[in-house]
BAFILUM-605313 format. One record per atom (N, C-alpha, C): x, y, z. Coordinates in steps of 0.1 Angstrom, whole numbers, padded with zeros to 4 digits, always signed. Example, Ala and Ser with C-alpha at 12.3 -4.5 7.8 and 13.67 -1.06 7.14 Angstrom:
# BAFILUM-605313
+0132-0057+0078;+0123-0045+0078;+0132-0033+0078;+0128-0022+0071;+0137-0011+0071;+0129+0000+0079;
//
This chain:
# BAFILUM-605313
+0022+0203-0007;+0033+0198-0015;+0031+0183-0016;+0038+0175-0028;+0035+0167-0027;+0045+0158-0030;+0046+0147-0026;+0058+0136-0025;+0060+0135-0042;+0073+0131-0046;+0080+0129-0058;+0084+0114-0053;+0074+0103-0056;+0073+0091-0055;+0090+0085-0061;+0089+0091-0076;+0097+0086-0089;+0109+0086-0086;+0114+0098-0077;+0128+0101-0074;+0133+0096-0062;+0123+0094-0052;+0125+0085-0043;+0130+0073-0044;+0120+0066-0053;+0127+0053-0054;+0134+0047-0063;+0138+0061-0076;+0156+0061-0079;+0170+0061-0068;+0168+0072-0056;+0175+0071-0048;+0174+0058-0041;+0167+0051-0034;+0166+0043-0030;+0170+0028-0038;+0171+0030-0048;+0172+0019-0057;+0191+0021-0058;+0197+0034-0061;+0211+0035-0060;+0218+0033-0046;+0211+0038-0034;+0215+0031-0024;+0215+0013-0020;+0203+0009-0027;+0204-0005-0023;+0216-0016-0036;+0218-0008-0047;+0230-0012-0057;+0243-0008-0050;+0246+0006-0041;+0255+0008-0033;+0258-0005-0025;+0252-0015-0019;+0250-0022-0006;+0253-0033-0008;+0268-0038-0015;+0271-0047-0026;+0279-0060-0014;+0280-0058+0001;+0288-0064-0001;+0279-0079+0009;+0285-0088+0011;+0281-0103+0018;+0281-0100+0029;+0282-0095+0040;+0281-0095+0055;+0263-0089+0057;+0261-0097+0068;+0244-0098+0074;+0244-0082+0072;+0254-0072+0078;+0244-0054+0074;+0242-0054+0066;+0251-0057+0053;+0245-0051+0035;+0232-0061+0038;+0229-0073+0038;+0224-0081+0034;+0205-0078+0041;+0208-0074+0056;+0197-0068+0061;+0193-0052+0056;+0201-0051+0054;+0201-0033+0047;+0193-0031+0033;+0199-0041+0025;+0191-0045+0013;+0176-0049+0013;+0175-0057+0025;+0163-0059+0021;+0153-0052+0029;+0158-0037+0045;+0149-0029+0048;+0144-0017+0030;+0154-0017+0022;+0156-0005+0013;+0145-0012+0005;+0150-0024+0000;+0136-0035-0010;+0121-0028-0006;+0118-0033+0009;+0107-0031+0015;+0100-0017+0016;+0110-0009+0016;+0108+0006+0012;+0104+0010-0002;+0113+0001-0013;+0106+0002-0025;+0098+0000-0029;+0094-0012-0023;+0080-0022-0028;+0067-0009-0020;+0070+0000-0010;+0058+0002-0008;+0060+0016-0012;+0070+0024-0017;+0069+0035-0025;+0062+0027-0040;+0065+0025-0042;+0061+0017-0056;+0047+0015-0060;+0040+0005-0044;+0024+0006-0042;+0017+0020-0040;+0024+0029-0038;+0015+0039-0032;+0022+0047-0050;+0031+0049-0052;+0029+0056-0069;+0024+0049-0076;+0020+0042-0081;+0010+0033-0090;-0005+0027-0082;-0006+0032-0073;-0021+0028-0067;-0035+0040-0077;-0039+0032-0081;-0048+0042-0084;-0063+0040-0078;-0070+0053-0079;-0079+0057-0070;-0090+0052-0074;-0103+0049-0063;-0116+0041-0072;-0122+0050-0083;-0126+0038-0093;-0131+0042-0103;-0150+0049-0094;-0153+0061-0104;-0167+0064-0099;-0177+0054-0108;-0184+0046-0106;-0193+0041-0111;-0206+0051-0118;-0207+0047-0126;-0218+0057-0135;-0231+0048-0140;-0246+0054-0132;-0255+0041-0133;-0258+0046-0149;-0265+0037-0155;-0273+0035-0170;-0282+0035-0164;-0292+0041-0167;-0307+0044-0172;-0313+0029-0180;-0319+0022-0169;-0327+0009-0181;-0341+0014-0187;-0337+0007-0195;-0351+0011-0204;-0362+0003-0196;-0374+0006-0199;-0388+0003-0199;-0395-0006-0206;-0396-0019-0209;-0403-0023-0219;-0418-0022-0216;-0427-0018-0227;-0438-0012-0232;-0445-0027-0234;
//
């Protein structure tokens, strides 16, 4: 099975808009959820190495 990246960090994005208010918990809260997003975010948009494909050099005669 495989993680649903997308919806993740919809929820997580409504929790951290939840977290409205000035006191250090919203304020530390906000930015553990940020840091959660920023690395769901790296890992759904990471993409995988490209395969290198050699060319054939020619010969000159």
């Amino acid at each position: 099975m495989t993680s649903d990246f997308s919806v993740a960090r919809q929820h997580l994005q409504k929790a951290y808009d939840s977290l409205r208010g000035a006191d250090r918990m919203s304020a530390e809260a906000r930015h553990a959820i940020d840091l959660l997003i920023e690395a769901i975010a790296t890992r759904e948009f990471a993409r995988k190495p490209a395969e290198i494909l050699p060319f054939k050099r020619r010969t000159q005669s």
